[in-house]
LOFI-793063 format. One line per 3 residues: their letters; for each residue x, y, z of C-alpha. Coordinates in steps of 0.001 Angstrom, whole numbers, plus 500000, padded with zeros to 6 digits. Example, Ala and Ser with C-alpha at 12.3 -4.5 7.8 and 13.67 -1.06 7.14 Angstrom:
2
as) 512300/495500/507800; 513670/498940/507140
//
This chain:
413
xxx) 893401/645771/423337; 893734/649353/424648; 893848/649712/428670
xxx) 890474/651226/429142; 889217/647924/427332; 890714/645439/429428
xxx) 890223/646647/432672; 886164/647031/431792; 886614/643567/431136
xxx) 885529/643644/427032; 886155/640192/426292; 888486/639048/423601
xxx) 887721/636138/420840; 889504/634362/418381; 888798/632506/415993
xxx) 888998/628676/416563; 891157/628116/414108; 893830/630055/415021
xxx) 895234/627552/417570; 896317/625324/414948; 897959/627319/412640
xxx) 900929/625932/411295; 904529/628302/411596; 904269/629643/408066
xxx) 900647/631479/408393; 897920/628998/406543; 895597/626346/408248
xxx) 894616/622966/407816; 891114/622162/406787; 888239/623588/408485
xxx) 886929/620234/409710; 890084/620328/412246; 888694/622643/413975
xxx) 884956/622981/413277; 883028/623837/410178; 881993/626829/411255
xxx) 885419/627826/412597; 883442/630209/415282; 884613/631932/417983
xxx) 886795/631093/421493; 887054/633682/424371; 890346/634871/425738
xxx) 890063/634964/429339; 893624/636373/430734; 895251/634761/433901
xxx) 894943/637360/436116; 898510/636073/438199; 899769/636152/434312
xxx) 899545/640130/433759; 902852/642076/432916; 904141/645031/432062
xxx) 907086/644920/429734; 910186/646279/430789; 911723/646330/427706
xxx) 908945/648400/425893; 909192/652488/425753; 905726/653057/424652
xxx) 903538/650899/427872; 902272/647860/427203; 901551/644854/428964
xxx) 900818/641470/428141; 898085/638702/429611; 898931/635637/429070
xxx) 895209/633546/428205; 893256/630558/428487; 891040/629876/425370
xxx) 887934/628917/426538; 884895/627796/424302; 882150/629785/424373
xxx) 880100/627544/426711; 882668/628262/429458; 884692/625083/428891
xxx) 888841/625090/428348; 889003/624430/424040; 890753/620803/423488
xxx) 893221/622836/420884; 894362/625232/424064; 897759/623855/424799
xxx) 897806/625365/428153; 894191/623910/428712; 895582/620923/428391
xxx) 898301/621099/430927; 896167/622155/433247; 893687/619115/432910
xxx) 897060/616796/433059; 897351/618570/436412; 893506/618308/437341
xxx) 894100/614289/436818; 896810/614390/439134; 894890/616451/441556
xxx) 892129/613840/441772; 894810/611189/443188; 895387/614114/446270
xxx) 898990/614388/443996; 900849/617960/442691; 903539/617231/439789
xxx) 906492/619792/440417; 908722/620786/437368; 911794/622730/435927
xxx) 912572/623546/432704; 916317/624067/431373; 916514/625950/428159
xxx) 919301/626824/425653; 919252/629278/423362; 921938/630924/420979
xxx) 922852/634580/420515; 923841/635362/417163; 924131/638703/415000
xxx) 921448/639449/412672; 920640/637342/410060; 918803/639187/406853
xxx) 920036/636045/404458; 918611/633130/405458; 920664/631065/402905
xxx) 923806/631704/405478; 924765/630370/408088; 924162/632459/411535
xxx) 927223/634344/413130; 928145/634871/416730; 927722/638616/417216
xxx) 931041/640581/417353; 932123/641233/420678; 933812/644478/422918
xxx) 937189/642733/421998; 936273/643600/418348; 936363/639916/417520
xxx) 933722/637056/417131; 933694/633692/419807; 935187/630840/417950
xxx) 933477/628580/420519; 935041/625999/423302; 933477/628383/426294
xxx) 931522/625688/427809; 931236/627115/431892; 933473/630231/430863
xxx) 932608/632772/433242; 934071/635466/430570; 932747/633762/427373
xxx) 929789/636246/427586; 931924/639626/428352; 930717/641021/424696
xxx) 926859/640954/425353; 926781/641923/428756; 924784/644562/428171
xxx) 921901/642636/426466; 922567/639586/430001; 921854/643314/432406
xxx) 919096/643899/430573; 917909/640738/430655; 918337/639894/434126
xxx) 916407/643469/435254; 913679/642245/432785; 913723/638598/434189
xxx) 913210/640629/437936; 910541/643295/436412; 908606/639722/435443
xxx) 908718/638015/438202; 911174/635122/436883; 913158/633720/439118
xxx) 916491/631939/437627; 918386/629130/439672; 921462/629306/437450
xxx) 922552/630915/433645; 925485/629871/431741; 927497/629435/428501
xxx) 926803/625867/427270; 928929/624103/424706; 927967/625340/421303
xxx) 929226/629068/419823; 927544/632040/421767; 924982/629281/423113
xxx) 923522/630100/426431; 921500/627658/429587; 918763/629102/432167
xxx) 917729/626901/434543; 914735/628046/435891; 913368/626974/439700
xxx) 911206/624433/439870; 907582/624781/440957; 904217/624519/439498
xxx) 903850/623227/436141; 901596/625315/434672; 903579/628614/436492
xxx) 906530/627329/434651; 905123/626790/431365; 904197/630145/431864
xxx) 907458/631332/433033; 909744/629270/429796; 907041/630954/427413
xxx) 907469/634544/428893; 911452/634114/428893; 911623/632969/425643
xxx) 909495/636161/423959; 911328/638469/426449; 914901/637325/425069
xxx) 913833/638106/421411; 912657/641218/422001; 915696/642563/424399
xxx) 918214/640882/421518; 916391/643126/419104; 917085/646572/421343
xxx) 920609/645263/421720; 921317/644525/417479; 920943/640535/418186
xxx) 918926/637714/417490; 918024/634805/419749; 917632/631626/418127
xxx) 915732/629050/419839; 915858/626369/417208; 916808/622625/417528
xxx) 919651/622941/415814; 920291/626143/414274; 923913/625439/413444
xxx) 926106/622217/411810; 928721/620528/413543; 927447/622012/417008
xxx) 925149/620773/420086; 921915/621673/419907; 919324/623177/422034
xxx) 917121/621620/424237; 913958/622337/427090; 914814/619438/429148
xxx) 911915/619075/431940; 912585/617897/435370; 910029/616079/437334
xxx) 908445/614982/440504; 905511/614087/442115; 904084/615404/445376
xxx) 901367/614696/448175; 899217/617663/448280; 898939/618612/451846
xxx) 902380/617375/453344; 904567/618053/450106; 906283/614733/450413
xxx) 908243/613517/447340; 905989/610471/446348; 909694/608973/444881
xxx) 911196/608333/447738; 909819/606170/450831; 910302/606876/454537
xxx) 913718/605576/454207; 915028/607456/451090; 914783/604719/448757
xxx) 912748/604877/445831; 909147/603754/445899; 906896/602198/443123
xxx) 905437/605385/442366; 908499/606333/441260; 909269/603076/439080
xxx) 905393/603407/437377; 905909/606765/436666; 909300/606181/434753
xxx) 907540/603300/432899; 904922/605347/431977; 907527/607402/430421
xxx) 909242/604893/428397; 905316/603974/427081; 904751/606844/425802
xxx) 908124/608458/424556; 908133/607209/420698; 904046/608151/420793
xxx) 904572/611400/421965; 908028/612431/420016; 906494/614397/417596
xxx) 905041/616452/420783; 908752/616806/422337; 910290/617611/418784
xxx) 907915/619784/416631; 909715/620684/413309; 911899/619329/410575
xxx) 914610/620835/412495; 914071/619402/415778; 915554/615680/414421
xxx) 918513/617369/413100; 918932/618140/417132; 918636/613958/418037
xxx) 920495/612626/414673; 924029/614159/416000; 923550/613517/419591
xxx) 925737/615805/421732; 923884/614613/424855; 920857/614511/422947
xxx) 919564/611051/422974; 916512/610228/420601; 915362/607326/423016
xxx) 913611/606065/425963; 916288/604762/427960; 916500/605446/431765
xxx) 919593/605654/433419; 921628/607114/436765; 922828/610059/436014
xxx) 924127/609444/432405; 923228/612034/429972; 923330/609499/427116
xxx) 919608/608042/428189; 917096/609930/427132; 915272/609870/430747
xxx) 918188/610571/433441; 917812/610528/437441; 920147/613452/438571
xxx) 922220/612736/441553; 920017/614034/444601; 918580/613600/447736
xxx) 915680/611438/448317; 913395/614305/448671; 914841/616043/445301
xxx) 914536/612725/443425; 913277/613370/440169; 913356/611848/436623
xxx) 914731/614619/433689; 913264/614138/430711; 916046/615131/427621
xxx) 914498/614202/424406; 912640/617824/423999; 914258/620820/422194
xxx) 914324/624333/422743; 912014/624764/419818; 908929/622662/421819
xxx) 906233/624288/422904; 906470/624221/426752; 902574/623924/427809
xxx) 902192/620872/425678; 905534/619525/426081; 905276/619204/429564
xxx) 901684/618201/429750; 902259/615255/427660; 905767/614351/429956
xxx) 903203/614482/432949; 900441/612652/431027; 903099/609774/429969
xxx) 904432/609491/434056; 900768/609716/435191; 899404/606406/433242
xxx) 902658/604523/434449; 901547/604962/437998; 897940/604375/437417
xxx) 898486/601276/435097; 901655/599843/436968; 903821/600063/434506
xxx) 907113/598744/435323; 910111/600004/433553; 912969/598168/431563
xxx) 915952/597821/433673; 918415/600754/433869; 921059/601561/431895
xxx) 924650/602270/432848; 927735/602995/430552; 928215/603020/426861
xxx) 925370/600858/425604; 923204/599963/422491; 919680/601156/422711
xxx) 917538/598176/422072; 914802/598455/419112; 911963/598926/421547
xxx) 913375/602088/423132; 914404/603640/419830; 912299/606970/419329
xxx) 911331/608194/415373; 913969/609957/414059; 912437/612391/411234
xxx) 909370/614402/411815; 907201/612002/409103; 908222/609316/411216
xxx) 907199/610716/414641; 904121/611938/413025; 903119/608762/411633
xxx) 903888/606913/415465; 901276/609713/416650; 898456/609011/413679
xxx) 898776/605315/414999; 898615/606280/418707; 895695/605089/420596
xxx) 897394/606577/423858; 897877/610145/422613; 893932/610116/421449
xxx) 893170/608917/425106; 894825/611519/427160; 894670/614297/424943
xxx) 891642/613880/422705; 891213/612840/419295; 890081/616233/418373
xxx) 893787/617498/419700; 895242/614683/418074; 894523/615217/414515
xxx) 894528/618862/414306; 897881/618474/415709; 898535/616138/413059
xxx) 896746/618127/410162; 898891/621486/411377; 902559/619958/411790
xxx) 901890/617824/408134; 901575/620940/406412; 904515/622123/407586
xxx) 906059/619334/406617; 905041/619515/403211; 905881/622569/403018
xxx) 909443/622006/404033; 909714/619184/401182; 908893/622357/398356
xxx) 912065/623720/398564; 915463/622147/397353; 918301/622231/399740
xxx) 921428/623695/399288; 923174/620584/400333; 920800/618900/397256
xxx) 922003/621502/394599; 925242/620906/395514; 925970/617359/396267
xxx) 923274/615627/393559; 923271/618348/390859; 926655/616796/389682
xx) 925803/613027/389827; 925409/611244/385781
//
């Protein structure tokens, strides 16, 4: 929309559809999303208005609700439905406070998507080989594209707690400060776009898939979590003496009931399982533990008042409104159903069969057909459209014939 447009305040629609198509363009059958497939309005956030640093030509970009006609948020609007996961809280006189942590990988362009990516070539003339976990040179080849991006992370407004190299080749950790959820839903989205399009000026490519290499860790969004009283900001996890309170224990049973439901919401694409099948602290279940980053729900070490429950099963590759919106949703109906967790788990240990998680996409996509819950807090309209979207792409990963196929089978009598 040209300048003159937006500020007279022309409105903006879309058509309904569009919020569920799937990643390669086409759209599930009209009766996901109404017959008539009419019209939703764009109304921008006006605290969500930037200009981009990174563009010559200036631009800025609103980031939107999509509202229904009628006024209403649209069930299909991801970040609608954050903010009525936040809303429910809000009716209990409670704020849920989150951070995100997200890994990404920096690799040189990739025009042949039948190889394998490649760590760009750095000022030493030579590619990383990997095993720069922490390495406070590991990243001396792209610091130009890291200025860049730290003046654009300033220009936006996006504050970063800390940035690192994490363990896989040319792989990269923000960790952004916690706050409001739907400010840092905001905040993960807008980093993630901004780091594509700086890695493009720069000759690079930012990968946030899964698992975008073999034989490496993945990447994840892991969300952190608490709960606070609206009014005094008191961490609802901890009592007056710094021990954890029931709240606390609900909302991590809440968690564990709705983990296998909600996987397919954590872990969107084929890829994503490739991610929890070779677990480099990656676990694909709903374990809780102390600070043990083989349980797929982990209490960091803190203080009382920064006690908070990480949740590790989603990837980099999740969608971050509805990602953390159903995290929330899942802690919320622990504390208002009671739900009492299983008992923590400490060590090297077996993860029973009723904390295992689906570990394909079909699978996880089946657990959320079946799911009561997920139809209950997020609609049964959201539900199946979700469904209808993700099983196309699905299908249409199942068309094509793996190399590995061709060249493992193709030989067999």
């Amino acid at each position: 929309m040209t300048a003159e447009g937006f500020l007279e305040g022309r409105r903006l629609q879309l058509a309904r559809g569009v919020l569920l198509q799937c990643i390669m363009g086409g759209y599930p059958p009209a009766r996901f999303y109404g017959s008539d497939d009419g019209d939703l309005a764009l109304i921008a956030d006006p605290a969500q208005i930037h200009r981009l640093p990174w563009s010559q030509q200036p631009r800025a970009l609103a980031i939107c609700d999509a509202d229904e006609l009628t006024g209403e948020s649209s069930n299909l609007s991801t970040r609608g439905q954050l903010k009525a996961v936040i809303a429910r809280y809000a009716a209990l006189g409670l704020a849920p406070v989150v951070a995100t942590e997200l890994e990404f990988f920096v690799f040189a362009p990739n025009t042949d998507p039948s190889q394998p990516f490649q760590p760009p070539v750095g000022l030493d003339g030579r590619r990383e080989d990997g095993h720069s976990a922490f390495s406070i040179s590991s990243n001396n080849g792209l610091r130009p594209f890291f200025s860049e991006v730290y003046e654009c992370m300033a220009a936006l407004d996006l504050p970063r707690d800390t940035f690192m190299h994490e363990m896989g080749v040319s792989q990269f950790e923000i960790n952004l400060l916690h706050g409001d959820p739907l400010l840092l839903a905001d905040q993960t989205f807008l980093f993630k776009h901004m780091l594509k399009e700086v890695a493009l000026k720069h000759g690079l490519t930012v990968v946030c898939m899964a698992k975008p290499l073999a034989h490496t860790p993945g990447s994840s969004m892991h969300i952190h979590q608490s709960i606070v009283e609206i009014g005094s900001g008191r961490n609802v996890f901890s009592d007056a003496n710094g021990e954890p309170t029931a709240t606390f224990r609900h909302f991590i049973g809440g968690q564990q009931a709705g983990m296998a439901d909600f996987t397919a919401l954590f872990a969107p694409n084929v890829n994503s399982y490739q991610r929890l099948c070779h677990p480099f602290a990656s676990p694909n279940n709903a374990c809780w533990s102390h600070d043990n980053r083989a349980a797929g729900l982990r209490i960091p070490a803190s203080s009382p008042a920064a006690r908070r429950v990480e949740n590790r099963l989603p990837g980099a590759d999740a969608n971050p409104y509805l990602a953390i919106a159903a995290s929330l949703a899942a802690g919320l109906y622990g504390i208002e159903h009671k739900l009492e967790p299983s008992e923590a788990i400490q060590g090297v240990f077996e993860v029973p069969d009723n904390l295992s998680l689906p570990c394909t996409l079909h699978a996880a996509l089946e657990r959320l057909k079946r799911s009561q819950l997920a139809k209950e807090l997020f609609g049964k309209e959201f539900i199946e459209g979700y469904i209808a979207s993700k099983s196309m792409e699905l299908t249409s990963f199942f068309d094509e014939i793996t190399p590995w196929e061709r060249r493992v089978l193709a030989a067999q009598a």
